[in-house]
MIDOSE-1310 file (N, C-alpha, C; in nm, 2 decimals, decimal comma, always signed):
residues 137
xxxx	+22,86/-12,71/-0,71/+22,88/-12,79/-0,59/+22,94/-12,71/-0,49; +22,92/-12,71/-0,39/+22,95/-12,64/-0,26/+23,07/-12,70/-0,23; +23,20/-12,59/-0,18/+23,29/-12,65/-0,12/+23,32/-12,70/+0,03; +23,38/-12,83/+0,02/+23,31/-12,92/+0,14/+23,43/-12,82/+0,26
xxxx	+23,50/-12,75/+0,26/+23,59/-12,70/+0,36/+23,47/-12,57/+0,41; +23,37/-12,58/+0,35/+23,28/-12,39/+0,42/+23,12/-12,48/+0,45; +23,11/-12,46/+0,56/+22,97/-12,54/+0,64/+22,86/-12,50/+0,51; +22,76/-12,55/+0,51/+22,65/-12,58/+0,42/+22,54/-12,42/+0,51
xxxx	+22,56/-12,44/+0,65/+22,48/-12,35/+0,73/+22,59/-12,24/+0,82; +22,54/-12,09/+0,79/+22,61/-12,04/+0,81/+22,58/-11,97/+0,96; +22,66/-11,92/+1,05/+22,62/-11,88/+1,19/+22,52/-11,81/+1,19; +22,40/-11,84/+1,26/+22,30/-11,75/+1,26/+22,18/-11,82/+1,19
xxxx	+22,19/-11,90/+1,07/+22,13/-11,92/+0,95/+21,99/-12,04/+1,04; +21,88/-11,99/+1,00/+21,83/-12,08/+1,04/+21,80/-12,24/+0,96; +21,84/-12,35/+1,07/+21,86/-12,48/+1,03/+21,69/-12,51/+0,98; +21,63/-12,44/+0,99/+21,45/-12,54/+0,99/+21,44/-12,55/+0,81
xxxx	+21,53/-12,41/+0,74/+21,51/-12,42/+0,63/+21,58/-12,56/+0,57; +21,67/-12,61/+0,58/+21,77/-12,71/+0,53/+21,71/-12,81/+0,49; +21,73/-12,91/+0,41/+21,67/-13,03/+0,38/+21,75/-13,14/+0,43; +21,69/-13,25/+0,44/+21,80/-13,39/+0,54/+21,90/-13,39/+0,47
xxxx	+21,95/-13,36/+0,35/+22,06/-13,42/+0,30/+22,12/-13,33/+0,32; +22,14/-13,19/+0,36/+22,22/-13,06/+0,38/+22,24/-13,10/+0,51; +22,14/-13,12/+0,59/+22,15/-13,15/+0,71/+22,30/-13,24/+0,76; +22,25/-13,38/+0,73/+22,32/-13,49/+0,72/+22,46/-13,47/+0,65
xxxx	+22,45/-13,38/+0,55/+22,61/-13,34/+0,52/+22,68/-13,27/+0,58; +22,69/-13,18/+0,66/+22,69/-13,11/+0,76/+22,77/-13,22/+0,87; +22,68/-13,22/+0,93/+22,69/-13,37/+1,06/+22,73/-13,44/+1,02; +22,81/-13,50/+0,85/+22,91/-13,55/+0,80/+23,03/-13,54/+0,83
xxxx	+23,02/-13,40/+0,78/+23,16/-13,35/+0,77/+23,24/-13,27/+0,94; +23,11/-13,25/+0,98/+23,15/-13,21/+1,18/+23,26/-13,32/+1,20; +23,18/-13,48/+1,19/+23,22/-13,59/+1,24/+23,37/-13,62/+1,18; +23,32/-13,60/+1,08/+23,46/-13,62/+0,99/+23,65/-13,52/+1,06
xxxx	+23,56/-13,40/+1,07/+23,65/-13,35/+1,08/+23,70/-13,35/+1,25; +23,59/-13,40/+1,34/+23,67/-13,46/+1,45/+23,72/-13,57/+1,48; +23,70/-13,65/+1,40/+23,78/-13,79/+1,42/+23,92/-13,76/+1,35; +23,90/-13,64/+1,24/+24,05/-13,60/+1,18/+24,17/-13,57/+1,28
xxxx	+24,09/-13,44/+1,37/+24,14/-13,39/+1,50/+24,19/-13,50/+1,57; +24,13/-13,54/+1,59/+24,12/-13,70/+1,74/+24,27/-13,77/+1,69; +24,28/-13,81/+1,57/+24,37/-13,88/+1,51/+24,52/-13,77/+1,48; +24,49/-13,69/+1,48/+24,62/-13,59/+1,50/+24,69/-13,54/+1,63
xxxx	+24,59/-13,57/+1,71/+24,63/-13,50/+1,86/+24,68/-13,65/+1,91; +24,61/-13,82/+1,88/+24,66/-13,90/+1,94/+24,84/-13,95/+1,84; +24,84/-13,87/+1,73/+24,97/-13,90/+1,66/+25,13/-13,78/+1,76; +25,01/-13,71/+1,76/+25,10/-13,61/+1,85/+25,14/-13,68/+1,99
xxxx	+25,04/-13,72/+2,04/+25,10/-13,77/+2,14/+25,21/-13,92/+2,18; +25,17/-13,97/+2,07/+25,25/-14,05/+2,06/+25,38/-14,03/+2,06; +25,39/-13,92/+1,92/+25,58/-13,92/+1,92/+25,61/-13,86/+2,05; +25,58/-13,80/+2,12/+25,56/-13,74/+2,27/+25,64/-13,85/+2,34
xxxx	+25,54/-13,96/+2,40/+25,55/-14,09/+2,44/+25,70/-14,17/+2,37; +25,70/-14,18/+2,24/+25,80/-14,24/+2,20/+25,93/-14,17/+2,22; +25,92/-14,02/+2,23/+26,04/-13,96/+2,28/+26,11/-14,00/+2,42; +26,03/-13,95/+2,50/+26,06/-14,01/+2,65/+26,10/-14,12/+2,67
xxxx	+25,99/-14,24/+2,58/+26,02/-14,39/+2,64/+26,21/-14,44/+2,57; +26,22/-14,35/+2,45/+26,35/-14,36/+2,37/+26,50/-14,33/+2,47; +26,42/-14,20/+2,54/+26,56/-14,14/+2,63/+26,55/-14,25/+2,74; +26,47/-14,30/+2,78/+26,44/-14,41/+2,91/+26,53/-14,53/+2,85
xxxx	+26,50/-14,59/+2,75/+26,52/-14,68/+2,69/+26,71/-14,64/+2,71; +26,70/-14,53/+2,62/+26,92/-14,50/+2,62/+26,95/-14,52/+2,74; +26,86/-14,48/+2,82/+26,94/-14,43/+2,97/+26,95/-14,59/+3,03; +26,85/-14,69/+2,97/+26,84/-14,84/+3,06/+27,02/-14,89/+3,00
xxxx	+27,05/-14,84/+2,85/+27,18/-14,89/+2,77/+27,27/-14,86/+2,83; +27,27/-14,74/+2,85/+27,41/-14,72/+2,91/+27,40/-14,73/+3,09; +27,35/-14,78/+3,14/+27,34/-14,82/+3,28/+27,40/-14,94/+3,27; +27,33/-15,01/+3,18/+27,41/-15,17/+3,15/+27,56/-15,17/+3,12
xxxx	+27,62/-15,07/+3,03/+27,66/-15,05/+2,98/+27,84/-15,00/+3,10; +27,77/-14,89/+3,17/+27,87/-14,80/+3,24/+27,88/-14,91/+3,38; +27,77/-15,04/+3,41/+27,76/-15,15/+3,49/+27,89/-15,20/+3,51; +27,87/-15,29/+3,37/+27,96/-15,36/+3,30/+28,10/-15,29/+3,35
xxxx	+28,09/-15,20/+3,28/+28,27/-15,14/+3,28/+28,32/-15,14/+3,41; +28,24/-15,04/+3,48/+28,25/-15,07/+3,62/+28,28/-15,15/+3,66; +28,20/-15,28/+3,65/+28,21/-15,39/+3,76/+28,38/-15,47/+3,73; +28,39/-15,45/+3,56/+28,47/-15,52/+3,50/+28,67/-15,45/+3,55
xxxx	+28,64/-15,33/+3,57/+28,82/-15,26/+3,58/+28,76/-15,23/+3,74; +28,69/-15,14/+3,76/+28,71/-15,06/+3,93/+28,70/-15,21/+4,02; +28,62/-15,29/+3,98/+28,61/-15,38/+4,09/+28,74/-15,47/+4,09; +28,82/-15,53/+4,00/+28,94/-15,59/+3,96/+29,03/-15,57/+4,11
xxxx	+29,03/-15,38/+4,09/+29,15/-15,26/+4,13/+29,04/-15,28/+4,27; +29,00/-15,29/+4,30/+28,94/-15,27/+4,43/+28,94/-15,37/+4,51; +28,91/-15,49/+4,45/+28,93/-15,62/+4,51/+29,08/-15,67/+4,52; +29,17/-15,66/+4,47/+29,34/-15,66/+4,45/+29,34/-15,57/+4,60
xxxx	+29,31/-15,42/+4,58/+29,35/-15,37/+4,71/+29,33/-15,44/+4,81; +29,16/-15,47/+4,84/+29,16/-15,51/+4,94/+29,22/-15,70/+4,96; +29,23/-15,74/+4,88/+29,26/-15,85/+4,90/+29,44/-15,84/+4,98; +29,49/-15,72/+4,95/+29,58/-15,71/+5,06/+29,60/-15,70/+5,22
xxxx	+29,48/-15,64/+5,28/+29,45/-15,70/+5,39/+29,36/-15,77/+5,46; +29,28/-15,84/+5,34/+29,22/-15,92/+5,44/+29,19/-16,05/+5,33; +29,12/-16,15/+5,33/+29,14/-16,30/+5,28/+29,08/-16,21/+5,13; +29,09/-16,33/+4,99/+29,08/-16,32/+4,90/+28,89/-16,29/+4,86
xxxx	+28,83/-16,40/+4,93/+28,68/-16,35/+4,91/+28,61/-16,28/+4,94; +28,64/-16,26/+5,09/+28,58/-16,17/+5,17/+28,58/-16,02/+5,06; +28,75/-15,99/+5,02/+28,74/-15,88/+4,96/+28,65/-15,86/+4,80; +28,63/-16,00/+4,76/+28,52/-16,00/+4,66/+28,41/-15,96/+4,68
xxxx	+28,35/-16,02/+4,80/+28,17/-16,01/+4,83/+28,17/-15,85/+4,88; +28,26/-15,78/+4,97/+28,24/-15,61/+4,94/+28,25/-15,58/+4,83; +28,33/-15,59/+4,72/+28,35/-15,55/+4,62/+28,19/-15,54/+4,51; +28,13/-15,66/+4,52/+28,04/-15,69/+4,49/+27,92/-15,60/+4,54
xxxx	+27,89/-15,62/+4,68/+27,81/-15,55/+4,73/+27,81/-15,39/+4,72; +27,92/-15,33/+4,69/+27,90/-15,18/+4,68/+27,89/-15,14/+4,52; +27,91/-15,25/+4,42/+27,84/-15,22/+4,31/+27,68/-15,28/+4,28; +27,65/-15,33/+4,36/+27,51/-15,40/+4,38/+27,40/-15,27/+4,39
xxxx	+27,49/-15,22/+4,49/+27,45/-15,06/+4,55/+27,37/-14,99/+4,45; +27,53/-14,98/+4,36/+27,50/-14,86/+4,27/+27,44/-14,90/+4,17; +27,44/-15,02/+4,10/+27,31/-15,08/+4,02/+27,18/-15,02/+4,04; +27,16/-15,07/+4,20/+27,02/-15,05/+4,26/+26,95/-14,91/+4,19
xxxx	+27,08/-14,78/+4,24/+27,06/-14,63/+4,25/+27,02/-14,64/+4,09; +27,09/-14,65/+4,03/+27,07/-14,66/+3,86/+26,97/-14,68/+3,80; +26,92/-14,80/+3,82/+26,81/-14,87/+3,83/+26,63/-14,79/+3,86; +26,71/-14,74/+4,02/+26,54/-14,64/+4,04/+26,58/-14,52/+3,95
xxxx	+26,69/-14,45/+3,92/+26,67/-14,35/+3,84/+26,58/-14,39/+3,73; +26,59/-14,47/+3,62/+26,55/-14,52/+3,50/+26,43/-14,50/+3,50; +26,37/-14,60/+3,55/+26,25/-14,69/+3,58/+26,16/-14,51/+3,65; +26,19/-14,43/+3,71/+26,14/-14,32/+3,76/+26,12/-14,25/+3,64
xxxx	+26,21/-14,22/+3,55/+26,20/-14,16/+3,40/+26,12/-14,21/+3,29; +26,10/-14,37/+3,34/+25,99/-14,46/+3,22/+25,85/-14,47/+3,31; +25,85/-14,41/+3,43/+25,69/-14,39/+3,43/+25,65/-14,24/+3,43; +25,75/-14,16/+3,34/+25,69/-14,03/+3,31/+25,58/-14,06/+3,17
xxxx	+25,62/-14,17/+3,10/+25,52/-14,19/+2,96/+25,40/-14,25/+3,02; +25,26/-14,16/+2,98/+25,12/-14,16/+3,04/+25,03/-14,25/+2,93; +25,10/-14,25/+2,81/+25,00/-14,31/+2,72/+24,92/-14,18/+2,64; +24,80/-14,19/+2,63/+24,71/-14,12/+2,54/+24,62/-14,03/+2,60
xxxx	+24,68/-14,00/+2,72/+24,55/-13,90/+2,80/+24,51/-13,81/+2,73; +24,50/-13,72/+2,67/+24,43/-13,65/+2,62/+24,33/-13,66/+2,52; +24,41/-13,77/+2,46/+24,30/-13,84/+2,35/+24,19/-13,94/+2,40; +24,20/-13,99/+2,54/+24,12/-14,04/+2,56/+24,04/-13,97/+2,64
xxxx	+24,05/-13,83/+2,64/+23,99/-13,77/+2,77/+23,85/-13,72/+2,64; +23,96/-13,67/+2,53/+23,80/-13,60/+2,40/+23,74/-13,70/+2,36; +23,83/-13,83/+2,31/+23,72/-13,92/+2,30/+23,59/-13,95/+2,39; +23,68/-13,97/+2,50/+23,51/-14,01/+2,62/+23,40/-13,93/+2,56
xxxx	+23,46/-13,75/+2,53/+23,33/-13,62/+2,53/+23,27/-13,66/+2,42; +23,31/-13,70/+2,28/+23,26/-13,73/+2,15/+23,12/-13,79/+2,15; +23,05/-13,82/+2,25/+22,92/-13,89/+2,25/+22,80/-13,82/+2,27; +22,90/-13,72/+2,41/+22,81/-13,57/+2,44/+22,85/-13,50/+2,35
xxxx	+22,96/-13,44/+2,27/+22,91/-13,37/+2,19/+22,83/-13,39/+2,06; +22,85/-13,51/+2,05/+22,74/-13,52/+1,93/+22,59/-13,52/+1,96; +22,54/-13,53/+2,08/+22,41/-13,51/+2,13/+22,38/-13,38/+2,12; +22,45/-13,29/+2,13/+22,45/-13,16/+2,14/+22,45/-13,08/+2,28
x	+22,54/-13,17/+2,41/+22,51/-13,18/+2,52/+22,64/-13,03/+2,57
């Protein structure tokens, strides 16, 4: 039995001699072994993808996270200040508004770092070719 890892036809060899089933084993094992490929380059890209969307993901945590704290002690101490010179609300709704601000800034950083993940481009770029290369195009 021939081992199926060394082609049945060797460079050069002429194909006219072969019989369908050499043939067809052959173009078995081509196929086989590109859909192997196909499924390792889109595994690869994945954890790729899942890396990125992970750091995006941390980065959405602690925005919430460093928000919170924020809003919860600096704005307290900020609004006390200003509530010294001028009425009690008024110094809330600045207070408010300049962490609104920095939300916002926060916010487009993130969201700029979560549309670095593309998906499967390259696997879908060999896929498309899989049709012509099997034609022999």
């Amino acid at each position: 039995m021939s081992d199926p890892a060394r082609p049945v036809v060797e460079p050069g060899q002429d194909r006219s001699q072969l019989s369908l089933g050499e043939l067809l084993g052959e173009v078995t094992r081509d196929v086989s072994t590109l859909v192997r490929q196909e499924v390792e380059l889109a595994k690869a890209e994945l954890r790729q993808d899942a890396r990125t969307a992970g750091k995006a993901g941390g980065m959405f945590g602690g925005v919430a996270l460093a928000g919170f704290m924020v809003l919860l002690f600096v704005s307290y101490a900020i609004w006390w200040a200003l509530a010294e010179a001028i009425p009690e609300g008024w110094a809330a709704l600045i207070v408010a508004v300049i962490w609104a601000v920095v939300a916002a800034v926060l916010f487009a950083m993130a969201r700029k770092r979560m549309k670095e993940v593309r998906g499967l481009q390259r696997t879908k770029e060999t896929v498309r070719e899989m049709p012509t290369a099997l034609r022999g195009r």
